[in-house]
Phi, psi and omega in degrees: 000137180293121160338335208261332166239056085342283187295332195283316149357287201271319194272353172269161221284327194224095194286149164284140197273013145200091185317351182266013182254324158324114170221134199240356171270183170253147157257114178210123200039085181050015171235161164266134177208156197254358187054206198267053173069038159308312209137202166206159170268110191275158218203112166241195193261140204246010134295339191232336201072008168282133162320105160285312192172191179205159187233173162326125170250078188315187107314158149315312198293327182312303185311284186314355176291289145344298182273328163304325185281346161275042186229305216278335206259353179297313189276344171284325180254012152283331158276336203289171185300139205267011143306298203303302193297339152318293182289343176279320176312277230281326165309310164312294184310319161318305159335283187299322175300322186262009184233005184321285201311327186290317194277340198276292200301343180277345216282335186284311188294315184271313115238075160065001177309123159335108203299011190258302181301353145309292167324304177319309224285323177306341185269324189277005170247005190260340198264003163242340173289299214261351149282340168295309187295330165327297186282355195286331220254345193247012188283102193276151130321127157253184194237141145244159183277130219265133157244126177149127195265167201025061167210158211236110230224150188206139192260139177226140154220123183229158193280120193339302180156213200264136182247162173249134194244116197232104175249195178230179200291322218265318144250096171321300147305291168285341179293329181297276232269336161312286201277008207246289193298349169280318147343305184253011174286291161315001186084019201245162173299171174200146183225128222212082138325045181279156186338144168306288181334321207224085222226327199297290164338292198296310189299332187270331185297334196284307202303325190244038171262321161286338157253031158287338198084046188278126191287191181280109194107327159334307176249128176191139201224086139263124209273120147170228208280138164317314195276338144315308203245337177303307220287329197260012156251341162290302207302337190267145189268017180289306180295093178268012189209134181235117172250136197213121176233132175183238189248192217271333203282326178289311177312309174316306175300328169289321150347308222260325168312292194306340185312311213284331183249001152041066159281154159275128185240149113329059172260108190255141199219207184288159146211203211194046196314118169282169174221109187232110193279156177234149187291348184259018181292160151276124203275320194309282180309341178290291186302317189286337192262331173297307175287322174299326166309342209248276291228313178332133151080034205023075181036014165287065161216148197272006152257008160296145165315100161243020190193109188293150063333003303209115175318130195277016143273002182239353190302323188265318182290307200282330203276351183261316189280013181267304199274010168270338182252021145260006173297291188335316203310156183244119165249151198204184152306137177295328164292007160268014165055058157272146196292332191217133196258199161281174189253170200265343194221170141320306173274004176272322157288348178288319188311324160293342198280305162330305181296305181308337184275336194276296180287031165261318174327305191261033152101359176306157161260145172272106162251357150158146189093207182132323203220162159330153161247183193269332190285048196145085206308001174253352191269138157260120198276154196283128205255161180184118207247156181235209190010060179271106180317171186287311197259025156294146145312330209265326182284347198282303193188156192291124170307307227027087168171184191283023185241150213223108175276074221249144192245135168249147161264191160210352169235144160331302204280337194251345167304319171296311177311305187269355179279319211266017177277065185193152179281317188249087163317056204249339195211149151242169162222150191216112162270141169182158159251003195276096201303304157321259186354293190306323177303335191263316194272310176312330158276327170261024162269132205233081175199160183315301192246177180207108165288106201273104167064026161156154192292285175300095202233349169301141174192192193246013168249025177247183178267097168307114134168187181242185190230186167075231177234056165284001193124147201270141151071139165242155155309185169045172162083181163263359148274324161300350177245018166248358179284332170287007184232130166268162169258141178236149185251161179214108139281131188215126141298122172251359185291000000 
């Protein structure tokens, strides 16, 4: 056992019963490596600020190592059979499932999430492995019917080449095992960037993706500076496929890194969520779907709720009885299972700090939170602000974080106008029971998805994603795993 883990084994609430998914290296091509000595990064807990460990700090030359050895490894496991390749996904997924309690607990050390939400995410992220292996089996041939005469016409979908995978802090896990198990499920390699802040998660998955049986090159998780190693999987004409989820300002730059190699990218990038209550809402379930909208991940996600609606005949009544149960809320270290953890940086509370001030600066009211909380220079209490003018920030561009803004409307024609005034379209929510009503906003909300009357709207059969510059392309579903395939047309002469 490694000093780093060691020291983790003995100072965390709950050690782990199997100390080899603590990993401080990079993986590539079936090996652990420190690549060529840059250096390591050191990586803490962002309730407390204690030293977790430090992983590998690769290179560029590291990184092209990495994509050459999924460029050697491309043509042997693209062949194999979408059986054979079926059975290593559901061994990993098997894996990931017996390894749960272990995944959970570095994803609350590293980043700071509530240990129940942590638990999820291990279910939700094993629920793409094992859906994918499902789909690895179903990438079909197609027929068309020839307007030609004596010929015979076929649709191919073969898998792009070596992908690159770029994930973030705020799901560690599941973001890997989205783009990873679609990838490779489709035949193609993967070169797998996770966050620095959160590097531990993704290392235990590379730990039980190797003993699933991935063959070598296959899989590979280099770990070091985001601008380095990203920059040396745009830059490669190997990396035909670039998938990246964070914010809309890095997707731009990537986009633009990605032109000179006219790559296929995968972008799930911010958003900006309206949330719109209706006065014919079931107000009870309305309140309770509002706070899980907001609040989920202590609102570091990019389907939080960030801009309240709420119709003014139910306005005074909902923003009060939201801001009584968020009075409630309990914030902690995430292994005490608290409703609101810690925010991951610095710069994520000056964000808060920023919103709140700015909408009280234009007349908003404070009904409670507002400051740092005492457990902590990262922790923020969840907040709720009510009469937030159109042109406050936090109504402007995404908080990420627990303060919750809230607007009354009083017309349909004019609530649509202001949920759809934002560039990242990626989720709205909609309460109403007026069946018309719904039919009318789901077609005319300009965003990927829609809630119609519940929060929870993710899996691993749906399509994730957004429209405007919420992002490119979608996740999940059998369209994430045709975003890994070119269509090849085969004309035969039959004559």
């Amino acid at each position: 056992m490694s000093a780093s883990a060691a020291m983790l084994q003995k100072t965390s609430l709950s050690p782990l019963a199997d100390p080899r998914l603590f990993r401080e290296f990079a993986y590539v091509g079936g090996t652990w490596t420190a690549g060529s000595g840059a250096g390591m990064i050191e990586v803490s807990n962002p309730a407390d600020g204690s030293r977790i460990g430090s992983v590998a700090a690769l290179t560029a030359a590291d990184a092209k190592s990495a994509i050459a050895a999924a460029q050697q490894a491309f043509r042997p496991w693209s062949a194999q059979l979408p059986a054979a390749r079926s059975d290593i996904l559901l061994r990993w997924h098997a894996l990931i499932l017996a390894a749960k309690d272990d995944l959970a607990r570095l994803m609350v050390l590293e980043q700071g999430k509530p240990l129940s939400e942590a638990l999820g995410e291990i279910d939700y992220a094993a629920s793409f492995v094992a859906f994918y292996a499902e789909e690895a089996k179903r990438l079909n041939v197609e027929s068309i019917t020839s307007h030609l005469p004596d010929c015979e016409m076929r649709v191919l979908r073969q898998p792009v080449g070596v992908a690159a995978l770029v994930t973030p802090w705020n799901f560690p896990s599941a973001m890997l095992t989205r783009k990873a198990s679609a990838a490779l499920a489709a035949g193609c390699t993967v070169v797998a960037h996770p966050s620095s802040q959160t590097p531990f998660s993704g290392l235990a998955l590379a730990e039980l993706a190797e003993r699933a049986g991935f063959p070598a090159g296959v899989f590979n998780i280099v770990t070091g500076d985001a601008p380095e190693i990203v920059g040396a999987f745009t830059s490669s004409p190997l990396v035909r496929a670039l998938s990246f989820t964070g914010s809309t300002e890095i997707g731009r730059l990537l986009y633009a890194q990605s032109a000179p190699t006219i790559k296929r990218l995968i972008l799930e990038l911010g958003g900006h969520a309206p949330f719109l209550a209706f006065a014919d809402c079931d107000f009870d379930l309305a309140v309770d779907r509002a706070i899980a909208a907001k609040f989920a991940t202590s609102g570091q996600d990019c389907l939080a709720a960030n801009r309240f609606y709420v119709e003014r005949p139910i306005y005074e009544r909902f923003v009060n009885a939201f801001a009584e149960k968020v009075k409630a809320m309990r914030v902690g270290a995430g292994m005490t299972n608290p409703d609101i953890g810690p925010l991951m940086n610095d710069g994520a509370i000056a964000k808060q700090k920023e919103h709140v001030a700015d909408a009280l600066s234009r007349g908003a009211r404070l009904l409670t939170g507002g400051r740092i909380h005492g457990a902590g220079p990262l922790f923020f209490e969840p907040t709720v602000l009510a009469d937030v003018p159109d042109d406050a920030l936090i109504f402007q561009e995404e908080t990420f974080g627990p303060v919750a803004g809230f607007t009354p409307f009083d017309d349909e024609a004019d609530v649509l106008d202001k949920a759809n005034l934002t560039e990242t379209g990626l989720v709205a929510y909609l309460h109403t029971r007026d069946n018309a009503r719904i039919a009318r906003l789901c077609e005319r909300l300009e965003f990927g998805m829609v809630a119609v009357n519940r929060t929870k709207i993710t899996g691993a059969p749906v399509p994730f994603g957004g429209v405007k510059q919420a992002g490119l392309g979608r996740e999940g579903s059998r369209h994430g795993l045709e975003a890994y395939t070119d269509i090849k047309y085969v004309c035969r002469d039959t004559a």
